[in-house]
N, C-alpha and C positions, 0 to 999 in steps of 0.2 A: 521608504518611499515606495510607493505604488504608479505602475507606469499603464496606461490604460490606451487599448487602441482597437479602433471596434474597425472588424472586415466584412462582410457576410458571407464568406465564404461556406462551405460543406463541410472543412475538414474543421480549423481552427476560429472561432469567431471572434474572442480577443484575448490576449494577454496578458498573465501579470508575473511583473519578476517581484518576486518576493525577498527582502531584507532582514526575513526575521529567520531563528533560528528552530530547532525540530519543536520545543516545547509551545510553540503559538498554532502550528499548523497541522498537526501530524494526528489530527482527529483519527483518522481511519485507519489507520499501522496501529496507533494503540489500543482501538475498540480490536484488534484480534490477537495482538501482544499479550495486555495485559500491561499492569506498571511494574517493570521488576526489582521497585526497590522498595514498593510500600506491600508488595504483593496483593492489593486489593484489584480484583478484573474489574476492569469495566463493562458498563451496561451491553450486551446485544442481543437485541429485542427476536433478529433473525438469524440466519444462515450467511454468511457474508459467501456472499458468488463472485466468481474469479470472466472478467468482462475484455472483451476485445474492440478496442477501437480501433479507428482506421485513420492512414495518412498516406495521398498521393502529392509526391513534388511537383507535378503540376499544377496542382489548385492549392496547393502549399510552401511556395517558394522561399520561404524564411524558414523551414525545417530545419536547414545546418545548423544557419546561426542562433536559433534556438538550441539546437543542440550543444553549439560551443557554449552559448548562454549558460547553459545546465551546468556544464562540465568547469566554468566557474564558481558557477552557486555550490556545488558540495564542495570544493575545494573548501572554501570558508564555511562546512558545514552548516548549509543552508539545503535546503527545499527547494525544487524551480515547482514553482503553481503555475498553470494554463486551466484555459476555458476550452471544453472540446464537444467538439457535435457527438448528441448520440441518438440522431435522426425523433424517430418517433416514440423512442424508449421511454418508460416510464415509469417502470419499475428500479431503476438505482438509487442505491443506498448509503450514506456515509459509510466506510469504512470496505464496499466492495473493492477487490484488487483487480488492479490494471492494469493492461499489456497494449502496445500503441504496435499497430503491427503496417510495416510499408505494403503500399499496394501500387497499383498502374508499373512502374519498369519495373524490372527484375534486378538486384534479385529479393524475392519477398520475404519476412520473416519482422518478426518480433526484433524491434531497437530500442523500445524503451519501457520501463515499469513503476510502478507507484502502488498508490490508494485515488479512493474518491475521496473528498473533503467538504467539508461544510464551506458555503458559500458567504464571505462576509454581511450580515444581514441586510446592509442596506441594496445590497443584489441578491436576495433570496426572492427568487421568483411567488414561491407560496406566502410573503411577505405583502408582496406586491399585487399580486392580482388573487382575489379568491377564488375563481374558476380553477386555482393551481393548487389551493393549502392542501391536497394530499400527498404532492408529490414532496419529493425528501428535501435537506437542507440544503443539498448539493447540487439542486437544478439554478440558474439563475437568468437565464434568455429567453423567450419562445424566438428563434428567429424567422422561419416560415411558418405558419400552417402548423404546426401541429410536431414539430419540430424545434430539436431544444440542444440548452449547451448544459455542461457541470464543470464543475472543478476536480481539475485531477493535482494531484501534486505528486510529481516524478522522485523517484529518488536512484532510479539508476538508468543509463542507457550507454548505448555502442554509440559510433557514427554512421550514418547514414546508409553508409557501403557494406559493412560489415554488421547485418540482421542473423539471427538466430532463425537459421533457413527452416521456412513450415516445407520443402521440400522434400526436405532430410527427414521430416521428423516423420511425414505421410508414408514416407517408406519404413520406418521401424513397426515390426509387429504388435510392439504394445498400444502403437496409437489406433489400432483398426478401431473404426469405427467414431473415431474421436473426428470434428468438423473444425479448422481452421480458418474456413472462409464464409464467417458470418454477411450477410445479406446487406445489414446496415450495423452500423458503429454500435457499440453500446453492447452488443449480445452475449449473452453467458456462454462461458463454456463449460462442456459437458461434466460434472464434478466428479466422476470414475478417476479422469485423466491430470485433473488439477495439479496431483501432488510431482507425480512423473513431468508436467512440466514445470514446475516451478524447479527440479533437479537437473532439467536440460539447461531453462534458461542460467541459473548460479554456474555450474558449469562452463557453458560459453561464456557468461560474463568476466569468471574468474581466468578464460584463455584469453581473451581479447584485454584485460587490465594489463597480461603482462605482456603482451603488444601495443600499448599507450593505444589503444580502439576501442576502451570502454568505460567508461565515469561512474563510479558510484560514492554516493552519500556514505556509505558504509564504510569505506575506506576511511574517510577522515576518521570519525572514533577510535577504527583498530588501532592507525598510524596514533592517536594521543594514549590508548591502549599500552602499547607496543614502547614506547617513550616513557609512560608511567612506571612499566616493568624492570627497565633496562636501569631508569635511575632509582630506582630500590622504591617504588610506592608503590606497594601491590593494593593497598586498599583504595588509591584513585584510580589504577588500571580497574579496578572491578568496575567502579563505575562508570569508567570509560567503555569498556565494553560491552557493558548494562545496556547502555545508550545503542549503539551498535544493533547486539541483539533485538532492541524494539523495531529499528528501523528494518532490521531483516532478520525475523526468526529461522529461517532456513541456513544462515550463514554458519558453516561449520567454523570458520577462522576466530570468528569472533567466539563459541562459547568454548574452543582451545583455549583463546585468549584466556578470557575471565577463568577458565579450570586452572591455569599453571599463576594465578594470581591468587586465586582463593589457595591453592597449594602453596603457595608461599608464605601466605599468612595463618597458613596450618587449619583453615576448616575444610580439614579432608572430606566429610561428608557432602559438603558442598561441591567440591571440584570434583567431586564423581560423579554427581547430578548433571554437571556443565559436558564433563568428557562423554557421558553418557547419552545425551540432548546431543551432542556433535557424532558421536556413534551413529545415532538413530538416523540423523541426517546423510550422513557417506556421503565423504569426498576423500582428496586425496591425502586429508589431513590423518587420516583411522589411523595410519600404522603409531603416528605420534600420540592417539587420544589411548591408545590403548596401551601404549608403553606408560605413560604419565597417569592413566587410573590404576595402573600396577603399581605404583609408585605409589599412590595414595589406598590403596587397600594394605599397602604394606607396610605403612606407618600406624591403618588401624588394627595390624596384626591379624590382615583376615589373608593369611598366607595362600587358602585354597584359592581364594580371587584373583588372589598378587598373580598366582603362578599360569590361571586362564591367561591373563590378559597380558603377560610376557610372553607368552607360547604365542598369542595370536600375534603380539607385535612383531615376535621374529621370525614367526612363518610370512607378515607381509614386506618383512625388510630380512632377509636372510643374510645381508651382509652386516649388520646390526652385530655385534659378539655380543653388547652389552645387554641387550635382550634377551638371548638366550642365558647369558649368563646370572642376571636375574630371576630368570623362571628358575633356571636348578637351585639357585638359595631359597626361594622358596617354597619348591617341593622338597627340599632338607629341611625346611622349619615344620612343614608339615609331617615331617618324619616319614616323607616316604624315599628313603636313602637309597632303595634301588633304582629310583626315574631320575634322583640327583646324578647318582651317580654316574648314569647315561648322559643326560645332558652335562654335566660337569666335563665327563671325559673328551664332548665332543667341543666343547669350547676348549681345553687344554690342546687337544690335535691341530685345532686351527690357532692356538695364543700359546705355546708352551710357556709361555714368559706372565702369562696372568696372573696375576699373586693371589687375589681373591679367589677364582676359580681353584689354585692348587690348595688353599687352605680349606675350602668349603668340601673339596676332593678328600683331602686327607680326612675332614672329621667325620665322614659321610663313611667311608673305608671303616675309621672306626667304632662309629655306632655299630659296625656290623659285625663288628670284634674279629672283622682284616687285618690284624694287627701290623703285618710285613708289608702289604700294601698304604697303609697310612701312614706308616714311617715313609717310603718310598715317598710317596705324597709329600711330606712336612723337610724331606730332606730336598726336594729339587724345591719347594717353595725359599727356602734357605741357601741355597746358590745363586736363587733369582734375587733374595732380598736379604742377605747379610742381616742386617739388623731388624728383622722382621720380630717386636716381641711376642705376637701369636704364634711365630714359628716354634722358636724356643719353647714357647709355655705350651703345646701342646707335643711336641717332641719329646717332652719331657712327659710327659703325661703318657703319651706312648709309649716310652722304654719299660715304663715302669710295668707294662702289662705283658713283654716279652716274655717267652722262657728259653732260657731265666731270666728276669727282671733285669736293667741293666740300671739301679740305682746309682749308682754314684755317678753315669753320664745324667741319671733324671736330673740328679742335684744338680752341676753345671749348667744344664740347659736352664731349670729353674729360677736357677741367682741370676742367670742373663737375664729373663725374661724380668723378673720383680727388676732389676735396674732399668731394663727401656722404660718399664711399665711406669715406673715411678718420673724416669725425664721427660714422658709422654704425658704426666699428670694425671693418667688413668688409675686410681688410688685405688679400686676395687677392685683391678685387674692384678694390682701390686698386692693387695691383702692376699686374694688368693695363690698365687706364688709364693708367697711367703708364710703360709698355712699348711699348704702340702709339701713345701722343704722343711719343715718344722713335723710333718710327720712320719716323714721318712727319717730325717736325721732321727728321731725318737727310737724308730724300728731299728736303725741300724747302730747310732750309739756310738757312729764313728765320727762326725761332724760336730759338736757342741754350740760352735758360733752360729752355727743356722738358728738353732731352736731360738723359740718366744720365748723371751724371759718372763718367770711370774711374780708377781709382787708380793713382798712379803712382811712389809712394813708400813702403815699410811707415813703418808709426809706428812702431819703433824704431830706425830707421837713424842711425846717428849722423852729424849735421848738417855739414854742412863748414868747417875752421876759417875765422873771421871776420876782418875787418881790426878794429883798435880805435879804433874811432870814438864820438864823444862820439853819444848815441839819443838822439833826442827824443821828447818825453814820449808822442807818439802810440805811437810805436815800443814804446817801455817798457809799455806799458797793453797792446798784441799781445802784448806777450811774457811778459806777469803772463798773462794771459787762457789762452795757452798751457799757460802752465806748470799751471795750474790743471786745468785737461783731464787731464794728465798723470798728475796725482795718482793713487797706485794704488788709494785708496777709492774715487774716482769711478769709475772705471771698473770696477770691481768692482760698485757701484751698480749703472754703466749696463748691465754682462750681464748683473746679475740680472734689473732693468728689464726690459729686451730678452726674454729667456727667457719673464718670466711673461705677456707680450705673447703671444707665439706662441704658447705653448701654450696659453691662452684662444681665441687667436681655431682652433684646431683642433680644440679641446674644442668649440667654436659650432656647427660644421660637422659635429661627429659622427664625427670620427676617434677611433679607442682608440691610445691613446697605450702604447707598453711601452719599458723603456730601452733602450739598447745593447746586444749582446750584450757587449759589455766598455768598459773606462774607455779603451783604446786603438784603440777602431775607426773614428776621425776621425771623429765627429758624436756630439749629444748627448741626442737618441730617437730613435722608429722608432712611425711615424704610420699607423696603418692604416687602411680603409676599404675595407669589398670584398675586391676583388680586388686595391687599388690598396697600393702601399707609398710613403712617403718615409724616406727617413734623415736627417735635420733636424740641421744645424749653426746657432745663433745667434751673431751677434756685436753685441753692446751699444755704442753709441759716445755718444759725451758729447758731439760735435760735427756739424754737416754734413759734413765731410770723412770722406768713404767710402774712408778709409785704414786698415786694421789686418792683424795678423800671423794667418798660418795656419802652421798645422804642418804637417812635408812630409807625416804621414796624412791630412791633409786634404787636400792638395792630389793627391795618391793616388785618395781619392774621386770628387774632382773628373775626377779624369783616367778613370776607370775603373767606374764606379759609376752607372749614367743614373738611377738610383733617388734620387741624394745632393741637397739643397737647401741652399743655404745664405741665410740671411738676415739682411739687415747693416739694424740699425736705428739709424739716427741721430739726433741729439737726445732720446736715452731720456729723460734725465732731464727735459724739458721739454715739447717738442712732437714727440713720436713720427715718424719718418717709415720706417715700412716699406717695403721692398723682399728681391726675394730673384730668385735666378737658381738652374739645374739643369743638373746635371750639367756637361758639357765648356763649355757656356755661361760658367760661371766665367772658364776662363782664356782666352776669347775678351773678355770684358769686362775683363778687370784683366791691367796689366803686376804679374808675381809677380819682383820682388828681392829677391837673398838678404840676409838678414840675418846672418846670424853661418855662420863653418865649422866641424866637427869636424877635431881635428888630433891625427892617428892616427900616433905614430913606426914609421917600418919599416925601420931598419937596424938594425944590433947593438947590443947593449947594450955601452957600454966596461967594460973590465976591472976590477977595485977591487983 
């Protein structure tokens, strides 16, 4: 519904409450937005100029109630459209920005803002009379003389009392020279100054919101934004806050928003472009946009980024630990172990109880090969966290570097760490634990149950004939037990097993999983990360005996392939025990016997 009421007044000459929503009206916000979901701009032919109309409550007595009008219309995300004198102006444009600024009582300033709009045709002045077709689609009155109205369409304002004081602003140094009190309605203002007001007005606007003293359009999107996020849809919050950003590309909140949505659906490149746009902007959102692009440079492993942009976030929240404590991991990844270690120590001073900072402390100590200080480190992380299994696996890892060595506490700490490791379903973290107690025990030759045992038999080799002897029942119960394993269901079970083992725990990790290039290329995916590749063989076993058949393509990979893994997990079906070895490692760990030959005739064929 269209509500139409003609005045002749100066300021307002008539009005229209508009029922529709941003995509019917919003000519002018887009012509300088852009569309940010097809990314094609749209047309503009000029400069879009930033324009100052005028309103006194004298000759505008329905100012409020237009303004609570308003303050309804974005509720239900909607537009308020008016008609507004802009005397003998003749120069405005669809798409220039507009500031409604109070005049006659004090106090004066800037209450409300928008675009200009296209004027429904059948009130398009250059429409209507030809003496007018040059001027733009947005004129649609002459109401005196030489004297005309346009279409504004508002998208945000204060109340009447509480203007964005032009007194205040005549006193700040940067406005010198800049003019706030244009002559007649309609007038440009000076483009030097544009950008510094459009960062005064967002400001006040955003102090007077949380005084219920200021209405914007903007808010509803955030607020379906903000709601999209919360119930786990980050790809409708982007578009929620898509919407938002058209209607105010200044608004730092909104391209927050959309950065920690696009980071949740993991297009990091994108949500640094969004943090980055909200940077550019400055509000009081920076210390958040810069903590959460550290966030997202550090998922794409651009550690030197990660570590700017946590330095700058806890220099502007210095009660933040988690900020600083982010910058030091990531000047540890970028291996500069003496700045971790300063920032590491100084989050420990203020958090002694930080479990992260004392492990990222201790490993930092021993890059540096501090060896007593990195124990120190890994042993108060170990008071704080009992069952920490990084504690253990690198404690371990540290003794062994003492002098002298203190292996046989390595091993202890070791076998703790491969058990959290493996109740934690961390299978890589448990391989390694149980790789390095497997090579210590070797060196020292005092533990035997640690070592990996090597295979030295395939499981299908057929068995060597027996003498016939009466078996005793022990015997008989091994050899049911056996024979059980064997079954080709179970073992089928246990590669399935097996299979969906691995590729969870590299789903964990964040590899993208793609299959083989073929059903014959001896492994059964192709695990990526980065830069990094595996080619992934599993083998599923029903037993602890790390005996099973490969095919000579596999054993091909093995041999030739430094890319190829293979991982032999035993007891699938019961109590998982993960392991895996790479590349030529294979056949350095396992005796490979043939099992069966092809038998290819090569002399003549006899006659018939």
């Amino acid at each position: 519904m269209w509500s139409y009421e003609n005045t002749n007044s100066a300021g307002l000459s008539h009005l229209f409450a508009c029922a529709c929503g941003v995509s019917l009206a919003r000519a002018g916000a887009i012509a300088l937005a852009g569309n940010r979901y097809t990314k094609e701009p749209y047309p503009a032919t000029v400069p879009m100029a930033t324009r100052i109309f005028l309103c006194d409550e004298r000759e505008e007595p329905e100012i409020r109630q237009f303004i609570r009008e308003a303050a309804a219309s974005f509720a239900k995300g909607e537009e308020y459209i008016v008609t507004w004198s802009c005397a003998n102006v003749t120069s405005i444009q669809v798409g220039d920005r507009a500031l409604v600024k109070r005049i006659g009582r004090q106090p004066h300033g800037f209450f409300a803002a928008g675009y200009v709009v296209a004027a429904e045709k059948r009130y398009q002045l250059r429409l209507r009379d030809r003496r007018y077709q040059n001027l733009s689609e947005a004129y649609d009155n002459e109401f005196f003389r030489g004297n005309f109205t346009i279409w504004l369409a508002w998208e945000a304002c204060t109340d009447y009392d509480t203007p964005l004081r032009t007194a205040r602003l005549e006193e700040m140094p940067e406005f010198r020279g800049a003019l706030f009190n244009p002559t007649v309605g309609g007038g440009a203002f000076r483009a030097e100054f544009v950008d510094l007001l459009e960062e005064e007005w967002e400001d006040h606007c955003e102090a007077a919101v949380k005084q219920k003293r200021a209405f914007r359009l903007v808010d509803f999107f955030i607020a379906h934004g903000q709601k999209a996020n919360q119930q786990g849809k980050p790809a409708e919050a982007v578009e929620w806050y898509g919407q938002a950003i058209d209607i105010d590309p200044n608004c730092a909140k909104a391209f927050v928003g959309s950065a920690n949505a696009l980071q949740a659906l993991g297009e990091h490149p994108r949500a640094i472009a969004d943090y980055t746009e909200a940077l550019d902007i400055g509000s009081a959102y920076d210390k958040v946009a810069f903590y959460r692009r550290g966030v997202s440079h550090a998922a794409l492993k651009d550690w030197a980024a990660a570590a700017r942009d946590f330095g700058r976030a806890a220099a502007l929240d210095p009660r933040n630990p988690e900020a600083l404590t982010q910058q030091a991991i990531a000047l540890y990844k970028t291996r500069d172990f003496a700045k971790a270690i300063a920032a590491l120590t100084e989050v420990v001073n203020r958090d002694p109880e930080n479990t992260e900072a004392l492990l990222y402390l201790g490993r930092s100590h021993y890059n540096r090969k501090e060896y007593e200080a990195a124990l120190a480190r890994m042993e108060a992380l170990l008071d704080v966290a009992p069952d920490s299994a990084e504690g253990f696996y690198y404690r371990g890892v540290i003794l062994t570097k003492l002098i002298p060595p203190r292996e046989q506490e390595a091993l202890l700490d070791l076998k703790k760490a491969a058990r959290l490791f493996k109740n934690q379903n961390q299978l890589d973290r448990y391989v390694k634990a149980r790789n390095l107690m497997d090579v210590l025990a070797t060196e020292e030759g005092e533990d035997e149950v640690l070592r990996l045992p090597q295979a030295e038999t395939p499981v299908l080799t057929p068995p060597a004939p027996a003498p016939m002897v009466e078996e005793s029942p022990k015997e008989e119960g091994r050899e049911e037990a056996a024979e059980e394993e064997r079954r080709p269901d179970r073992l089928r079970e246990a590669e399935k097993r097996a299979l969906e083992l691995v590729l969870e725990q590299y789903n964990q990790e964040g590899w993208e999983i793609a299959p083989a290039p073929s059903r014959k290329a001896g492994y059964k995916f192709r695990a990526l990360r980065g830069e990094v590749e595996e080619d992934v063989e599993v083998k599923g076993l029903v037993s602890s005996d790390l005996t099973f058949a490969m095919s000579s393509r596999e054993v091909r990979q093995a041999e030739a392939n430094p890319n190829f893994v293979l991982w032999a997990i035993a007891n699938a079906l019961s109590e998982p025990e993960p392991q895996c070895w790479r590349g030529r490692e294979i056949l350095e760990k396992f005796a490979l016997d043939p099992m069966k030959y092809l038998a290819r005739y090569q002399g003549e064929l006899p006659q018939t």
